[in-house]
VEXDONU-501247 format. One record per residue (C-alpha): residue number from 1; residue in one letter; chain; x, y, z. Coordinates in steps of 0.2 Angstrom, whole numbers. Layout:
N
NODE  num  residu  chaine      X      Y      Z
NODE  NUM       a       A      X      Y      Z
...
//
This chain:
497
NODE  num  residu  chaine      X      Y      Z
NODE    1       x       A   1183   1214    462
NODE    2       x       A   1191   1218    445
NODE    3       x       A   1201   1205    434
NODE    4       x       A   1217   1201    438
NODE    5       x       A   1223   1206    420
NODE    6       x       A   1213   1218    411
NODE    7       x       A   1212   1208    396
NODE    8       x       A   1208   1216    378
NODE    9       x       A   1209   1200    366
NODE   10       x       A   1214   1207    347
NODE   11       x       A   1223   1192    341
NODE   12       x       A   1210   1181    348
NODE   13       x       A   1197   1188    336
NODE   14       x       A   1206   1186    321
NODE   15       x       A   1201   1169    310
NODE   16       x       A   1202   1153    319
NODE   17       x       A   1216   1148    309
NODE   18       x       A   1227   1157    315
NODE   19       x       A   1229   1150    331
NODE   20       x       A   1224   1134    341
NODE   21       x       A   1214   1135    357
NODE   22       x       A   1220   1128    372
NODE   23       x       A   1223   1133    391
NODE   24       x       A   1239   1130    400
NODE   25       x       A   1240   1112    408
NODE   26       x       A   1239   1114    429
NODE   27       x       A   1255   1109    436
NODE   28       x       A   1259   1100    456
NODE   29       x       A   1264   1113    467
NODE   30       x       A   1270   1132    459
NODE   31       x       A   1281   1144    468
NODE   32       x       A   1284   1162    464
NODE   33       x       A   1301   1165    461
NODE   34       x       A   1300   1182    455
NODE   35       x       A   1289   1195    451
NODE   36       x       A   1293   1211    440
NODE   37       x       A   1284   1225    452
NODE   38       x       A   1288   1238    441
NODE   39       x       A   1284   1232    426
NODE   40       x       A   1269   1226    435
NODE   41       x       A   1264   1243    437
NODE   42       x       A   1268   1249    418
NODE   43       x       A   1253   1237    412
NODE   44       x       A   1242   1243    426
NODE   45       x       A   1242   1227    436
NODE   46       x       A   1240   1224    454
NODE   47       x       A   1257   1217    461
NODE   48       x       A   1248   1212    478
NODE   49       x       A   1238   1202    470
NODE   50       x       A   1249   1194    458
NODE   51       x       A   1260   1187    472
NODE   52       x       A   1245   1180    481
NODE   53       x       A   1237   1161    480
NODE   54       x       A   1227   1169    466
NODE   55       x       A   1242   1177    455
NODE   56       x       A   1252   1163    456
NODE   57       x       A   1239   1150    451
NODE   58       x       A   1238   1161    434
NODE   59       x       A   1256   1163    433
NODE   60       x       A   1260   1146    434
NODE   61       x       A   1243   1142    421
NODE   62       x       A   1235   1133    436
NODE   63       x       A   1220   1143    433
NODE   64       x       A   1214   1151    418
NODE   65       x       A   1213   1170    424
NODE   66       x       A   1196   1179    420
NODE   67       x       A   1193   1187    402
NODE   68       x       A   1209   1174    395
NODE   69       x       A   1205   1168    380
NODE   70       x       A   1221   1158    378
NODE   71       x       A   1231   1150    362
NODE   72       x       A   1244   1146    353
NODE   73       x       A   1250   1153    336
NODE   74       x       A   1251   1147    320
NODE   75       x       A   1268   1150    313
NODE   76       x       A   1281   1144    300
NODE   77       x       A   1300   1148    298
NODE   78       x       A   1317   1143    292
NODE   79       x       A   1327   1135    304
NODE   80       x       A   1348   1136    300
NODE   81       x       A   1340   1143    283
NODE   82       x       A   1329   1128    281
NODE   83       x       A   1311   1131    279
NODE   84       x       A   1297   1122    290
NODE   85       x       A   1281   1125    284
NODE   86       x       A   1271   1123    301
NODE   87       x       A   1281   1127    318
NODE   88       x       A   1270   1136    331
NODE   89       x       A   1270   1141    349
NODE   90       x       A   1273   1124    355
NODE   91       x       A   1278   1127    374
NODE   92       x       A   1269   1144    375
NODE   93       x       A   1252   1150    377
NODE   94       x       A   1247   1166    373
NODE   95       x       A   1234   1172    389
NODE   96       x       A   1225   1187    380
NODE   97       x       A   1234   1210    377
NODE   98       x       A   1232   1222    392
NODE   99       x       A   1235   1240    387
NODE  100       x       A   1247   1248    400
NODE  101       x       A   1255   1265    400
NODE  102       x       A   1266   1259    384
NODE  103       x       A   1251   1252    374
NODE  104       x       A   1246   1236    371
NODE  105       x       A   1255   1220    378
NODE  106       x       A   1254   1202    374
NODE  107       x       A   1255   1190    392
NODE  108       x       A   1259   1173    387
NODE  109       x       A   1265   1159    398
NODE  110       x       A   1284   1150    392
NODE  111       x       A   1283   1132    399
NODE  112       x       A   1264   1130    400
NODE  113       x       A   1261   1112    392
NODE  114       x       A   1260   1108    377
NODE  115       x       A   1249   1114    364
NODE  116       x       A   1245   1106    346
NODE  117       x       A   1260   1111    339
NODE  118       x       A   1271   1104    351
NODE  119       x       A   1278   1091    338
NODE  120       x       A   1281   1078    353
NODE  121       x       A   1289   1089    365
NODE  122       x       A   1281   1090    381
NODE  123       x       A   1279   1108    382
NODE  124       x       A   1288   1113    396
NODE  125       x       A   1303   1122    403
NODE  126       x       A   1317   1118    414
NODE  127       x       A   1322   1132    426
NODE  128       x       A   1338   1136    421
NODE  129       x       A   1330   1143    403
NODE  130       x       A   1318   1152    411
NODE  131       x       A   1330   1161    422
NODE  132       x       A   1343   1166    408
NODE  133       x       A   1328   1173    399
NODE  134       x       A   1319   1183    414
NODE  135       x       A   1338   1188    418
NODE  136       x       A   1343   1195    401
NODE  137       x       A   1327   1200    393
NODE  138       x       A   1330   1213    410
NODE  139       x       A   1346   1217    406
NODE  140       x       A   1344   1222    389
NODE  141       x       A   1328   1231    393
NODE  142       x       A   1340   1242    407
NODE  143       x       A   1355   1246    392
NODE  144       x       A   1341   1254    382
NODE  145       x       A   1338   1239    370
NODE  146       x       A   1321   1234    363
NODE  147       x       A   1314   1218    370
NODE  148       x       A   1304   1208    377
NODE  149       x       A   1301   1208    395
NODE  150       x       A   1299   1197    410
NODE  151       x       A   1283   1200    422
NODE  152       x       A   1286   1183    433
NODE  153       x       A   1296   1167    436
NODE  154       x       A   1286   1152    444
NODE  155       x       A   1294   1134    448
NODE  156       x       A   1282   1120    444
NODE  157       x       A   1285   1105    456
NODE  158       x       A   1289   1095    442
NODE  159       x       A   1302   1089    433
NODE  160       x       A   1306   1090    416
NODE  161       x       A   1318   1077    407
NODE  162       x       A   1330   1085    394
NODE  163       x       A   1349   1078    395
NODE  164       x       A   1345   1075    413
NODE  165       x       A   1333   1079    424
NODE  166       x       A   1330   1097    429
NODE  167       x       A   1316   1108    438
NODE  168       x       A   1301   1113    428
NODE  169       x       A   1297   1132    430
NODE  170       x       A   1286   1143    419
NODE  171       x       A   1289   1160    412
NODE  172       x       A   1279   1174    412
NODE  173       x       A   1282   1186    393
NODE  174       x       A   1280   1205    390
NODE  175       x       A   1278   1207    373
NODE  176       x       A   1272   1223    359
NODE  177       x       A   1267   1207    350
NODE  178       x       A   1272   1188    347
NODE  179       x       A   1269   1191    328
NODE  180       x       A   1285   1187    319
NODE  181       x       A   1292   1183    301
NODE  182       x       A   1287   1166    302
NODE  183       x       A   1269   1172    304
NODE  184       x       A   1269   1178    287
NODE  185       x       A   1278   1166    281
NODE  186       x       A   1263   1152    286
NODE  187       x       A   1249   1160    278
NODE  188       x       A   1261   1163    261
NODE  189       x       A   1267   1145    261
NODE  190       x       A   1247   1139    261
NODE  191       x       A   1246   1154    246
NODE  192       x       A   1231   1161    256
NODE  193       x       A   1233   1179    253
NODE  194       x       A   1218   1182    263
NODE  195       x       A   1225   1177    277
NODE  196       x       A   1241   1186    274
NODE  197       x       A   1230   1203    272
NODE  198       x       A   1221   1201    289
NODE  199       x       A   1238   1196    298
NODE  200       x       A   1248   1213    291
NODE  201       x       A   1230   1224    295
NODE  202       x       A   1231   1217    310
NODE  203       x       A   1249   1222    313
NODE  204       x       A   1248   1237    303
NODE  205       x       A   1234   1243    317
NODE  206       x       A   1244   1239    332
NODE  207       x       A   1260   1243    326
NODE  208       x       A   1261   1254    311
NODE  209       x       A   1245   1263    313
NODE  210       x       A   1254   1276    303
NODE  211       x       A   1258   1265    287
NODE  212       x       A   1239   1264    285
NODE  213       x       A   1238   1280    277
NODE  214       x       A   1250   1276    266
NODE  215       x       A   1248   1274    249
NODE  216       x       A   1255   1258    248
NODE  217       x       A   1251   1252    268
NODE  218       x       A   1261   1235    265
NODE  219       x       A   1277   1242    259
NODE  220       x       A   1276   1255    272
NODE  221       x       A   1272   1241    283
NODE  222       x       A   1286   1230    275
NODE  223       x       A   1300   1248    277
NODE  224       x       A   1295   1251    293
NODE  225       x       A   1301   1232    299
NODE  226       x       A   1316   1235    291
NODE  227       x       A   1320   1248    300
NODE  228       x       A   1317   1243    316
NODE  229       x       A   1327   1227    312
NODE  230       x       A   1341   1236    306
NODE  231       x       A   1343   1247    321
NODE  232       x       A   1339   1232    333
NODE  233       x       A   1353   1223    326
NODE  234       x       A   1365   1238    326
NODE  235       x       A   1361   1240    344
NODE  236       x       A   1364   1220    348
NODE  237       x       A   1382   1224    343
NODE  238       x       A   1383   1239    352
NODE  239       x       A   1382   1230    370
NODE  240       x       A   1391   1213    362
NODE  241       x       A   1375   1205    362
NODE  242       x       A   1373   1187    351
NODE  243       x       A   1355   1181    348
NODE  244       x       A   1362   1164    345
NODE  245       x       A   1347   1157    335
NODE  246       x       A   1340   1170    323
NODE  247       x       A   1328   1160    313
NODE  248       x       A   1314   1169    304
NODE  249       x       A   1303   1162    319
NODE  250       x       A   1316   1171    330
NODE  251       x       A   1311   1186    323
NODE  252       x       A   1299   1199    330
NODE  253       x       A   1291   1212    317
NODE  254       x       A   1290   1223    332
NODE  255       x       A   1307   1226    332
NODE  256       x       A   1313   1218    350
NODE  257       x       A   1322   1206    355
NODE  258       x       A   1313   1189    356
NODE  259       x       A   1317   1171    360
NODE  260       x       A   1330   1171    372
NODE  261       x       A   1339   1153    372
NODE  262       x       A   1357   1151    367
NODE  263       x       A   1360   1168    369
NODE  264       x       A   1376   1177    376
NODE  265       x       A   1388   1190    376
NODE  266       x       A   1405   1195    369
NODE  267       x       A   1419   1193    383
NODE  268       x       A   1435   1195    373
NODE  269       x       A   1432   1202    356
NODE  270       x       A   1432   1191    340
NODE  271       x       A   1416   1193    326
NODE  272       x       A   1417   1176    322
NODE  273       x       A   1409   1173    341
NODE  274       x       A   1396   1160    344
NODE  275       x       A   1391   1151    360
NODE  276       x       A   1376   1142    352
NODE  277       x       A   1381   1123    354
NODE  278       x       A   1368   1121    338
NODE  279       x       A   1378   1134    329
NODE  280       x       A   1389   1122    322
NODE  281       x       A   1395   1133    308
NODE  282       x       A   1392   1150    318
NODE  283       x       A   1380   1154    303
NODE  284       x       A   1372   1167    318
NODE  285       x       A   1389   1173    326
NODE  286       x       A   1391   1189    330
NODE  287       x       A   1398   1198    316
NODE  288       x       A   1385   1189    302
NODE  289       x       A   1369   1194    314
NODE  290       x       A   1366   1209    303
NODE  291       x       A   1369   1200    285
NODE  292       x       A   1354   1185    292
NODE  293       x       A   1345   1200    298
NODE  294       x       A   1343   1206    279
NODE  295       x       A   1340   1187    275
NODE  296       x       A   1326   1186    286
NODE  297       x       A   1319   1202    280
NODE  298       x       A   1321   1196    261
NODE  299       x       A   1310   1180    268
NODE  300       x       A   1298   1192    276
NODE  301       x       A   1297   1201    259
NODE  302       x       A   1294   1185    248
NODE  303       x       A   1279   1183    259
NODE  304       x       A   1270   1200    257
NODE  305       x       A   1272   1201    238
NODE  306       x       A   1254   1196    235
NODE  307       x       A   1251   1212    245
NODE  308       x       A   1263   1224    238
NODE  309       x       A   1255   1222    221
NODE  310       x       A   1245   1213    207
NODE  311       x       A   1258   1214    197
NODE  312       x       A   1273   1203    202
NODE  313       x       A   1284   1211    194
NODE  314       x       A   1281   1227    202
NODE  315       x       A   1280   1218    219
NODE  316       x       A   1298   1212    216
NODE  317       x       A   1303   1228    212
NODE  318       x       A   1295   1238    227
NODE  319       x       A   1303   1223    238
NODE  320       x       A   1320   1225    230
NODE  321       x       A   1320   1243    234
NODE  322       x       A   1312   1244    250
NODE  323       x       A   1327   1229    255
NODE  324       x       A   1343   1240    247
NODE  325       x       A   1338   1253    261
NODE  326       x       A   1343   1240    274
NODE  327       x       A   1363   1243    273
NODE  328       x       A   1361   1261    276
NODE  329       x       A   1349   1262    291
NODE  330       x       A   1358   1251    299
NODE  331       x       A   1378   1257    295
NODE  332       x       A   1370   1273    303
NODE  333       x       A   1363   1265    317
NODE  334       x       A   1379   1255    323
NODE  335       x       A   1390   1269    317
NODE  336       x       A   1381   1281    326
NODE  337       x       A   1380   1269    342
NODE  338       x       A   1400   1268    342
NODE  339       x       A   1404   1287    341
NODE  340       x       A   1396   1289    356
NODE  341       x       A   1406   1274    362
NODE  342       x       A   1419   1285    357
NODE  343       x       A   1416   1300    364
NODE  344       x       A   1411   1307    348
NODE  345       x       A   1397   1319    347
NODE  346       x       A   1398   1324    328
NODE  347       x       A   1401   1312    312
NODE  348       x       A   1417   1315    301
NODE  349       x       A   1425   1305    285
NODE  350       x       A   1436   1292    295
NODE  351       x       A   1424   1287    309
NODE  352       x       A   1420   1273    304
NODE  353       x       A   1438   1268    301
NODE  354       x       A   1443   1274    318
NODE  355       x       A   1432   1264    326
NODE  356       x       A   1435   1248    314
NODE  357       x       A   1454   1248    319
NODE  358       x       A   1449   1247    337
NODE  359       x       A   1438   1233    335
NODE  360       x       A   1453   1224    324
NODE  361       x       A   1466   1228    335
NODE  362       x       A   1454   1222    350
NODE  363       x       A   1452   1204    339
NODE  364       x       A   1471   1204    339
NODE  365       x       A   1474   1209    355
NODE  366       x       A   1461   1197    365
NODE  367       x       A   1453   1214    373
NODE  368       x       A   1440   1210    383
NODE  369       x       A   1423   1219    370
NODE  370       x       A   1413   1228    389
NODE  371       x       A   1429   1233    398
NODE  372       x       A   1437   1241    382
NODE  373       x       A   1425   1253    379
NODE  374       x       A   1422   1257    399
NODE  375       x       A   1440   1259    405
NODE  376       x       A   1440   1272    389
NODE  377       x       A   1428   1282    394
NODE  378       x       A   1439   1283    411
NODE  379       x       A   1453   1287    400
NODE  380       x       A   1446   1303    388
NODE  381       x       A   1452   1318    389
NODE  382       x       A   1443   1334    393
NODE  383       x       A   1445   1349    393
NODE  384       x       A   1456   1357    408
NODE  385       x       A   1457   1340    414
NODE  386       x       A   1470   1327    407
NODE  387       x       A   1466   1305    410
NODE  388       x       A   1475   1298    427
NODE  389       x       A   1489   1289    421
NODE  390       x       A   1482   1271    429
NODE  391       x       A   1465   1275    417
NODE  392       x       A   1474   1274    402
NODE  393       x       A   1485   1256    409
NODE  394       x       A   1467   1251    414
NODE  395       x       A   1462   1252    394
NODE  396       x       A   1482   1247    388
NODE  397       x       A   1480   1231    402
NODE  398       x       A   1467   1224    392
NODE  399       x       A   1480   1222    376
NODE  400       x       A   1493   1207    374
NODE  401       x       A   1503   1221    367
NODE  402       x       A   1497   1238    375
NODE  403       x       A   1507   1247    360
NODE  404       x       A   1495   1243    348
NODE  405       x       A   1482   1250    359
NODE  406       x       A   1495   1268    358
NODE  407       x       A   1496   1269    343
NODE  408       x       A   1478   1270    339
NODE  409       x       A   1474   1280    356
NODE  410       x       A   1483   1292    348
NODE  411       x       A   1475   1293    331
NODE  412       x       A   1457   1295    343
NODE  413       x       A   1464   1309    354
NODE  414       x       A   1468   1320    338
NODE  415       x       A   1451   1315    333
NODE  416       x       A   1444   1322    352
NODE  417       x       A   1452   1339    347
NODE  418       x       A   1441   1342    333
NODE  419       x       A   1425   1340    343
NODE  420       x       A   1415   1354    350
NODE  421       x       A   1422   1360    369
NODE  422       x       A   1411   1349    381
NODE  423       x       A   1419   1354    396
NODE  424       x       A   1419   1339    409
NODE  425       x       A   1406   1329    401
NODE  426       x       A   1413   1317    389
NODE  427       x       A   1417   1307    401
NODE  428       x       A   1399   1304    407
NODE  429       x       A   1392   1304    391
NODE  430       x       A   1403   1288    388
NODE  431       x       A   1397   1282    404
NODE  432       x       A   1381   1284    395
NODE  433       x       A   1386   1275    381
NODE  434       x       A   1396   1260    387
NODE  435       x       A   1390   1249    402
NODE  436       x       A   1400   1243    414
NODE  437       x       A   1388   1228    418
NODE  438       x       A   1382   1215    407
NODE  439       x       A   1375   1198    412
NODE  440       x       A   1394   1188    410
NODE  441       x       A   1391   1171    404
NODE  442       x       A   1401   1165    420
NODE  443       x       A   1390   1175    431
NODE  444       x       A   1373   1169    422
NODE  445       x       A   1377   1150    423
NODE  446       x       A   1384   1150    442
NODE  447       x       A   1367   1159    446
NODE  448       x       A   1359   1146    436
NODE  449       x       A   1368   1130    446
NODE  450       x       A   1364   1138    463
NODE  451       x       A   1345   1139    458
NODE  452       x       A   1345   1123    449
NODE  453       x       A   1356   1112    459
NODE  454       x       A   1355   1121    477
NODE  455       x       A   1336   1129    474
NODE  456       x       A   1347   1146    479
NODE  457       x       A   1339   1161    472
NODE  458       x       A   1349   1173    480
NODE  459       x       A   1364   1176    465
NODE  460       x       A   1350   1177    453
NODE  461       x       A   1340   1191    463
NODE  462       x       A   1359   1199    467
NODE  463       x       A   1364   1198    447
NODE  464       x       A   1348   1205    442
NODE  465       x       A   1349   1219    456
NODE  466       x       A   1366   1224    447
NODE  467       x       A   1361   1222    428
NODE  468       x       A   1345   1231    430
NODE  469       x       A   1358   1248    434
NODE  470       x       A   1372   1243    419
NODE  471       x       A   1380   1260    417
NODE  472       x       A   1380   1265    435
NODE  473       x       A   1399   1261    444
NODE  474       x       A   1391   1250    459
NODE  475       x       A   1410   1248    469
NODE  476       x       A   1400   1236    478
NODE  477       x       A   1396   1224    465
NODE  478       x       A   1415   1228    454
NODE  479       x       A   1417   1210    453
NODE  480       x       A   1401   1207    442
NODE  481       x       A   1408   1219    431
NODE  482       x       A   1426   1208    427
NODE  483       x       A   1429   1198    413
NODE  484       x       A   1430   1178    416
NODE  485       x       A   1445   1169    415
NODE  486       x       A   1453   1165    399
NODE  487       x       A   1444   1177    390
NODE  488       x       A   1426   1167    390
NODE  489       x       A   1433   1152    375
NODE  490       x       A   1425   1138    374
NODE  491       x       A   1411   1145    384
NODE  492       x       A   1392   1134    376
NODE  493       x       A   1374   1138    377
NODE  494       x       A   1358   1128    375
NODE  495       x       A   1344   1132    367
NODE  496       x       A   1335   1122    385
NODE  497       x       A   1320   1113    372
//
């Protein structure tokens, strides 16, 4: 019978410091929650299988699943801009890379026990964590955005004991890679350069293969993060997304989205948004996620100048350069993500501004960020074919004063004019560009209660039937698609450690 998981170990060869061996701990009695079939089948694996005795014994780190050679990573990072020099997977345990249809994958276990770099915690994960993350890792996956994914949810049979006592589950992680800014940041802060070289080969090879024939590989290496950051990032705003907790530990070189705690998503629009109940000062609130993006990145460049050259001088400079491009790969990104939120197929002097005044008028206004942008698309006009009147009041509704919503629909239907004749398209592109379904915050936490107080899985298998189509109507499923009472204020997340 072949393995379960098809494992191909890169990390696991790399210098023994750089990780900690250890296997999951077993745990009383796992039950499969959920299983991600189709993503199953991207990597290769057998989904039969995977739901039996066998699968969920490895799923839930019961077993040790053949050619594992599991671990947890050494890592550093700064933490609300405070830097901890040793950090580490503490509740998760890498089980070894399979290569799929979309190249290699890390599979690693959230909530497996903990590891040598648990700094007292007792490495687990309570249910309600795991869920949010299986549930919006999806979600973003579905609007297009770069992440991590989900392969399975497992419960436990055990407790875990945070503010009260709650349902232990484990989490099964799709990754490109678990490598992050923090990674580098380890090896810099122990100035072992020869560390710092094998970890940027190592992700030059599996992520910038490219950059390798470069004549400086680690700038190239270093550019090509940016770059993927920045256009992460410009996305994130795109959907309304908050990471919530974007330490430089938080931070995948990848480019996906990684480490799902506090996270959540813009109801009613105001930059100055965040949930994060350890965001005290919102230093990670909407609107600043591209400035700490470029912090991070700096952090991440501090750590490779060893490697950009000899001369430090030099290095700073190649560093300083390679970090000025940031602010124009991603203004192009998330200007070029809100034309076609607008309908807008070319680029003009005064897009920018057009789409800054709706945002402004929206913060003034308490519009609701999702609903804005969909009820517009219902409400562009095309050619031999004018907006039902009750689409424009759909988008005017969503405005304490609907006038100021008229004044500037006006400036953006003069703007339509000078676009190219699409015929009866716009409106589908927009469709295209602006979902009609995120995972709510009100939606995410009642399927949470049902699961966790109720063991009811059923809002969470419903919720994730309708996020995983987000641009698609669904009349069956409209009331997933409203906006919460009151705008979402006050609304809090937790990180669930």
């Amino acid at each position: 019978m072949t393995a379960l998981f098809p494992f191909d170990n890169s990390y696991a060869r790399l210098p023994d410091r750089f990780f900690k061996r250890i296997a999951p701990t077993p745990v009383e009695a796992p039950r499969l929650v959920r299983l991600n079939r189709a993503l199953a089948e991207d990597l290769g694996l057998d989904a039969v299988r995977l739901e039996s005795p066998e699968g969920v014994s490895v799923l839930a780190g019961q077993h040790v699943a053949e050619g594992s050679e599991p671990l947890a990573a050494a890592y550093a990072g700064h933490q609300f801009g405070q830097f901890v020099p040793q950090l580490g997977d503490g509740r998760a345990i890498l089980l070894g890379e399979v290569v799929g249809r979309d190249g290699r994958r890390d599979i690693q276990l959230k909530g497996s026990g903990p590891t040598p770099f648990s700094r007292r915690g007792d490495g687990r994960a309570a249910l309600g964590p795991v869920l949010r993350e299986y549930l919006v890792s999806e979600a973003m996956h579905a609007l297009g955005i770069p992440t991590t994914r989900a392969l399975a949810a497992v419960t436990t049979g055990e407790q875990v004991i945070r503010e009260t006592v709650l349902p232990g589950a484990v989490l099964t992680r799709v990754a490109s890679s678990h490598i992050r800014v923090g990674s580098f940041q380890f090896f810099a802060a122990r100035g072992d350069v020869d560390g710092l070289r094998a970890l940027a080969d190592h992700a030059i090879a599996r992520h910038d293969p490219a950059a390798a024939e470069a004549d400086n590989p680690y700038l190239a290496f270093l550019e090509g993060v940016i770059r993927r950051q920045a256009e992460l990032v410009a996305r994130w705003l795109t959907v309304g997304f908050i990471h919530g907790v974007m330490n430089t530990d938080n931070m995948s070189i990848a480019g996906e989205t990684i480490d799902y705690g506090p996270c959540a998503f813009l109801d009613t629009y105001d930059p100055a948004t965040a949930f994060s109940s350890i965001d005290r000062h919102g230093r990670y609130a909407y609107g600043n996620q591209p400035r700490i993006a470029l912090w991070n990145l700096t952090r991440l460049a501090e750590a490779l100048l060893p490697l950009l050259s000899e001369d430090e001088t030099r290095a700073v400079a190649e560093a300083e350069a390679a970090l000025s491009g940031f602010a124009g790969l991603f203004e192009t990104a998330y200007h070029g993500g809100l034309n076609r939120k607008l309908g807008l197929a070319t680029t003009r002097d005064g897009d920018a501004a057009l789409a800054g005044d709706l945002l402004k008028t929206m913060a003034e206004n308490g519009a609701d960020f999702t609903l804005t942008f969909r009820r517009l698309g219902e409400a562009a006009p095309e050619a031999g074919s004018d907006p039902e009147p009750a689409a424009i009041e759909a988008v005017r509704s969503l405005f304490i004063d609907p006038t100021a919503f008229d004044r500037w629909a006006e400036r953006w239907r003069r703007r339509l004019t000078e676009e190219p004749d699409v015929g009866t398209a716009r409106r589908q592109s927009m469709r295209t560009a602006n979902p009609a379904f995120i995972p709510r915050n009100h939606r995410v936490e009642a399927m949470i209660e049902a699961a966790v107080e109720r063991q009811d899985f059923a809002p969470f298998d419903t919720l994730l039937t309708v996020l995983t189509r987000p641009y698609d109507d669904q009349p069956d499923f409209a009331q997933y698609a409203e906006a919460p009472e009151g705008g979402g204020r006050g609304y809090r997340t937790f990180c669930g450690t």
